[in-house]
C-alpha positions in Angstrom: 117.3 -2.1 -116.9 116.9 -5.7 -115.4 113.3 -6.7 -114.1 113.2 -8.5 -110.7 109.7 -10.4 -110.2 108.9 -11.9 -107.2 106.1 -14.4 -106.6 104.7 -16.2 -103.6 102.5 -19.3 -103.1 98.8 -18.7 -101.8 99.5 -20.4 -98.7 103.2 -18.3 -98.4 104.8 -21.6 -98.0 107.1 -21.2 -101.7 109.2 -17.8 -102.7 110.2 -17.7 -106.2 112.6 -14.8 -106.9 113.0 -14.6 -110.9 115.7 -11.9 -112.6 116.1 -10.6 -116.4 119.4 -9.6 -116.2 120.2 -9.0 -119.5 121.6 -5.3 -119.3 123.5 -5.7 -116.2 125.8 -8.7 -118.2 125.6 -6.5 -121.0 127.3 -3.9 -118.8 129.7 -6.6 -117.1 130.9 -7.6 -120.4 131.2 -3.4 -121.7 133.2 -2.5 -118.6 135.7 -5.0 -118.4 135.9 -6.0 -122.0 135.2 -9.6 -120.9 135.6 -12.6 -123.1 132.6 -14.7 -123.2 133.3 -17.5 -121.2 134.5 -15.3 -118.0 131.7 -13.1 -119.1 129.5 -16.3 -118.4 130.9 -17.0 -115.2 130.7 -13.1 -113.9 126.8 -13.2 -115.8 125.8 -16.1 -113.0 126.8 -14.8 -109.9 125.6 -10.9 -110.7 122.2 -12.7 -111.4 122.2 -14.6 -108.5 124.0 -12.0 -106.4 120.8 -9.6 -107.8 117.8 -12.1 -106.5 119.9 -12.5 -102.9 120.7 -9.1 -102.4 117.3 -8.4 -103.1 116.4 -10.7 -100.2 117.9 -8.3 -97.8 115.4 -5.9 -96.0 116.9 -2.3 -95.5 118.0 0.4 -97.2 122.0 0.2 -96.8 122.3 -3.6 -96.6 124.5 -5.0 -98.6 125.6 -8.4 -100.2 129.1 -9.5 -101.4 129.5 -13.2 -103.3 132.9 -14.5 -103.6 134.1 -17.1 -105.4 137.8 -18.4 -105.7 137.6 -22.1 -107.2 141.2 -22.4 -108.4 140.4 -21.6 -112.3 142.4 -19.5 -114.2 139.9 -16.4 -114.1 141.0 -15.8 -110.5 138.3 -14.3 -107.6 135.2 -13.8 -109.0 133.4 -11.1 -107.2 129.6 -9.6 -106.9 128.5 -6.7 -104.3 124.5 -6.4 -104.6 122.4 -3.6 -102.2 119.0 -4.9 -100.7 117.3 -3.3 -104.1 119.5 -5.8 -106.7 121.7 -3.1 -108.1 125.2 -5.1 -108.6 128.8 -4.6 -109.5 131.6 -7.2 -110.2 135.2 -8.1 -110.7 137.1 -10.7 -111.5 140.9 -11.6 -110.9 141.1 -11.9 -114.8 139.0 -10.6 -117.4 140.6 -12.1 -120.5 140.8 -16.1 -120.1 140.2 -17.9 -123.6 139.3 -21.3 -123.3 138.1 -24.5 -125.6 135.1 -25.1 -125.8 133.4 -28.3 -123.6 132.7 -31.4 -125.8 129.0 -30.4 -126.4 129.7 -26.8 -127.8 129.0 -24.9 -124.4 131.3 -23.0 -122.6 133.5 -24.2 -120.0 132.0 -21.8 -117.0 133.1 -25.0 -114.6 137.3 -24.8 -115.8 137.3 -21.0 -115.9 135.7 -20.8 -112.4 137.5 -24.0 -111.2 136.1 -26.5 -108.4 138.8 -26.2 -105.7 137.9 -23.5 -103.6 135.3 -22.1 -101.6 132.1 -20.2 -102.1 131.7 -17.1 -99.5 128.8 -14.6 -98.9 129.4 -11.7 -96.6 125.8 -10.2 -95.8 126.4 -6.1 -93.7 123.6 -5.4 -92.2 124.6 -2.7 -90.2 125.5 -4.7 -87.3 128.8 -4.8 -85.0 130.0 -7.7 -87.4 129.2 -8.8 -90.5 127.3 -12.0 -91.2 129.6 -14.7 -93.5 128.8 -17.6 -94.4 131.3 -20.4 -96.8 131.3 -23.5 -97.7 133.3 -25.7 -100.4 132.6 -25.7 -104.3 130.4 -28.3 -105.4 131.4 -27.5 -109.0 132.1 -23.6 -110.1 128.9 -24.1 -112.0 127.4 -21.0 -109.7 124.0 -22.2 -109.3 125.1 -26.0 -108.0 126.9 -23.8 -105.4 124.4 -21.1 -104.6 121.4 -24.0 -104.0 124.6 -26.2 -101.8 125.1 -22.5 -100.2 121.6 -21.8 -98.8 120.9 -26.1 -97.8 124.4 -26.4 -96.0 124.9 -22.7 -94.6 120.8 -21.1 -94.3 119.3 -24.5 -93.9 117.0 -23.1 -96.8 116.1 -26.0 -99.3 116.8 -24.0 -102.4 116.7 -24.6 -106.0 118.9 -22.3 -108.9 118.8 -21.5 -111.8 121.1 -19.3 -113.9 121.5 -18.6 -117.7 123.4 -16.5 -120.5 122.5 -16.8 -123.8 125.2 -14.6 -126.2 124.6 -14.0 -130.2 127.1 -15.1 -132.6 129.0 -12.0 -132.3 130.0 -13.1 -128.6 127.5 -10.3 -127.4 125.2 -11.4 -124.7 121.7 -11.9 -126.0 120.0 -12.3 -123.1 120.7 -13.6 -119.1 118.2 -14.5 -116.2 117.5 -16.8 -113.7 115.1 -17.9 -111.0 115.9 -18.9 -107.1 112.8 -21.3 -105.8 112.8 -21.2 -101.6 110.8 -23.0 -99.4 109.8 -21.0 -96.1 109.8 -23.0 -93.0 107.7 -24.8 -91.9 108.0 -26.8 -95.0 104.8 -28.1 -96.2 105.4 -31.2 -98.2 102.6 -30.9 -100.5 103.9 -27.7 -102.1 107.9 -29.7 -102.1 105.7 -32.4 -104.3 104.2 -29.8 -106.7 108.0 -27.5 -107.2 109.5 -31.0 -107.5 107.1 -31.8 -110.7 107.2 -28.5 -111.9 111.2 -28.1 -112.0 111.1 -31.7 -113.5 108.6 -30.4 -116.3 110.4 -26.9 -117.0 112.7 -26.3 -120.3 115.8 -25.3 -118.6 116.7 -21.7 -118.0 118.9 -21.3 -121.1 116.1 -22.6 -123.1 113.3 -20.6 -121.4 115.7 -17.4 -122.4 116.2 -18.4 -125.9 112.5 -17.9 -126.4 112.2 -14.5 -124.6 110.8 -15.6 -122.1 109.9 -13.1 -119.4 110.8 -13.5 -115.5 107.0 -13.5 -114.2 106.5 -16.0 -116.9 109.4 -18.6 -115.4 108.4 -17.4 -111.9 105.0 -18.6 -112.8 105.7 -21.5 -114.1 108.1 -22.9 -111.3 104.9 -22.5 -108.4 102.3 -23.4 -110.6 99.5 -25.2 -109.0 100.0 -23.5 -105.6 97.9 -20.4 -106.3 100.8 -18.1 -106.8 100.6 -14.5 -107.7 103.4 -12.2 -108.0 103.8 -10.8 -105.2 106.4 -7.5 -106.3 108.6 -6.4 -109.2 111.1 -3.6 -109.5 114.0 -3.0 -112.2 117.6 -3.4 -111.2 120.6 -2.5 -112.6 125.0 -2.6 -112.8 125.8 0.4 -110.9 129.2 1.5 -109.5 129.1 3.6 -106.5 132.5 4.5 -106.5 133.7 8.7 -106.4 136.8 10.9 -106.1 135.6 10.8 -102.1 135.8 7.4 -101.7 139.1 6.8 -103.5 140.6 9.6 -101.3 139.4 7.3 -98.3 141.1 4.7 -99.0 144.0 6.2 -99.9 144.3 7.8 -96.3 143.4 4.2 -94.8 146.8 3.3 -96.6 148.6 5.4 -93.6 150.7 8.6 -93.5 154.3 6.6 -94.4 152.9 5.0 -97.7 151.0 8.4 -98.6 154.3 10.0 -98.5 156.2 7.9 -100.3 153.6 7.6 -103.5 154.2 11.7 -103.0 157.4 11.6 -103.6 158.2 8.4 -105.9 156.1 9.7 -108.8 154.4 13.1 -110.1 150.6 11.2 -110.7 149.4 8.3 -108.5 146.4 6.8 -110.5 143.6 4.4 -108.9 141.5 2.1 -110.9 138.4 0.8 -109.5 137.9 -2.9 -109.8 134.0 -2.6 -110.2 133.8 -0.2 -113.4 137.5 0.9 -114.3 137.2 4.4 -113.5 140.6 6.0 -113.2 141.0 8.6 -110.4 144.1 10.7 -110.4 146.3 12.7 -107.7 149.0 14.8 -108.1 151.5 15.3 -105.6 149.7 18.5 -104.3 146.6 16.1 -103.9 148.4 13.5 -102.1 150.1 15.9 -99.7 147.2 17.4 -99.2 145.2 14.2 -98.3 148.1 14.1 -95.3 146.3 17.0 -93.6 
C-alpha cells in the first residue's frame, strides 16, 4: 500500500503533500516488466501524479499526466482518481541505457527534454480542464514545480525519488510537493526556503527509511504544522471485459466487421496492467447488435 500524508501550516498559509510510493513502483515495474531506468522515469510521475490527483475534491475526478519529451521511452503516461490510486504506461518499456557520469540513471535521456508536459484534470464538467507547457528538463519534478508556477500560478516546490537494490528491484520511492496557498505570506516563503535548503535530498531521506509525515514535517517546520490527513493509495487498474467491449463499439460497425471476419480471436491488451481480453467472432458480431 502507499501512505499519503498531508500536512498544513498553523496559519494554512503552506500545504505539504508527502507520498511513500514504494508498492505502487513496485507494481509499475511487475506489470510491465520495466527496466530500471524507465522504471525510474514511470516511478516519478505515478508519485507525483498520486499527491496531484489527490488534490482533486470529488469522488469521480480524475487526473491524467503526460509526458512526451522526445526520449527513446516514448509517452509516458499516469491516470490518478481524487483518492491517489494510479495507473501508467509508457510508449516503451524496455529502453537500456548508460549510465550518467556520476553512476545515476539517465531519467533526463530516457524521458528526453523536447516536448511538452500536459495534465488533463475531468471534473465532471462539459470540458475538461488541460493545462501544458514545455519541458524544462524530463527530470519530472523540474517540470511538475515549472507546471504549477507557469500554468496554476502556484509557487510549488517537488520532490521525487526511487531508490532500487542491487538486484534492479525498487527499494523504496516517495516524494513530497510543498504549495503555498494564496495570499502568500512571505514569512512562511523565508522559513520553506531555509528548510528545503537544510533538507538531505529525497533520495537520501528514502535511503534511510524515512517515513512521509517525517519529510512532510520536516519541509514546514517552524510554522506550527500538523498533519492535517493521511490515507493509503495504491496501483490499480480499473479496466473490465465491459469496458473493452466499449471501446470496441466506439471503433464503428465497418471496423467491427472486418476484425469479424479477418481473424477467428481479436485480442485487446490494456496499456495500464496488460490484461488480455479476448473475442471470438460470435463476440464480435454480437457486440454489432
Amino acid at each position: 500500500m502507499g501512505k499519503i500524508v498531508r500536512t498544513l501550516s498553523e496559519d494554512g498559509s503552506v500545504l505539504c503533500s508527502a507520498i511513500d510510493s514504494t508498492d505502487m513502483v513496485r507494481e509499475l515495474q511487475r506489470l510491465h516488466e520495466s527496466t530500471p531506468v524507465v522504471t525510474a522515469a514511470l516511478g516519478r510521475m505515478v508519485t507525483a501524479g498520486s499527491i496531484m490527483g489527490a488534490m482533486l475534491k470529488s469522488d469521480g475526478d480524475t487526473l491524467t499526466l503526460r509526458v512526451n519529451g522526445g526520449g527513446p521511452a516514448g509517452t509516458l503516461m499516469v491516470v490518478a482518481d481524487n483518492w491517489g490510486n494510479v495507473k501508467c504506461c509508457a510508449g516503451e518499456h524496455q529502453v537500456q541505457l548508460p549510465l550518467r557520469a556520476d553512476g545515476g540513471l539517465d531519467v533526463n535521456g530516457c524521458v528526453g527534454g523536447d516536448g511538452f508536459l500536459t495534465v488533463v484534470k475531468d471534473m465532471g464538467l462539459k470540458e475538461p480542464y488541460v493545462g501544458q507547457i514545455p519541458l524544462v528538463s524530463g527530470n519530472i519534478a523540474e517540470d511538475i514545480t515549472a507546471y504549477y508556477s507557469i500554468s496554476e500560478q502556484i509557487p510549488t516546490v517537488c520532490a521525487l525519488g526511487i531508490v532500487f537494490n542491487d538486484d534492479a528491484t525498487v527499494k523504496a520511492a516517495g516524494g513530497y510537493m510543498v504549495q503555498l496557498v494564496p495570499p502568500v505570506v512571505d514569512k512562511a516563503v523565508d522559513v520553506i526556503e531555509r528548510n528545503l535548503t537544510s533538507m538531505e535530498s529525497i533520495t537520501a531521506m528514502l535511503e534511510k527509511g524515512m517515513q512521509p509525515e517525517e519529510y512532510a514535517m520536516m519541509a514546514l517546520e517552524g510554522l506550527g504544522a500538523e498533519v492535517l490527513d493521511s490515507w493509503e493509495a495504491v496501483y490499480h487498474c480499473d479496466c473490465s471485459r465491459e469496458r473493452t467491449e466499449r471501446v470496441l463499439i466506439s471503433m464503428g460497425r465497418e471496423e467491427i466487421e472486418k476484425l469479424a471476419k479477418e481473424q477467428e480471436k481479436t485480442e485487446v491488451c490494456c496499456h495500464f496492467c496488460n490484461k488480455k481480453y479476448e473475442f471470438s467472432t460470435e463476440d464480435m458480431l454480437n457486440l454489432l447488435k
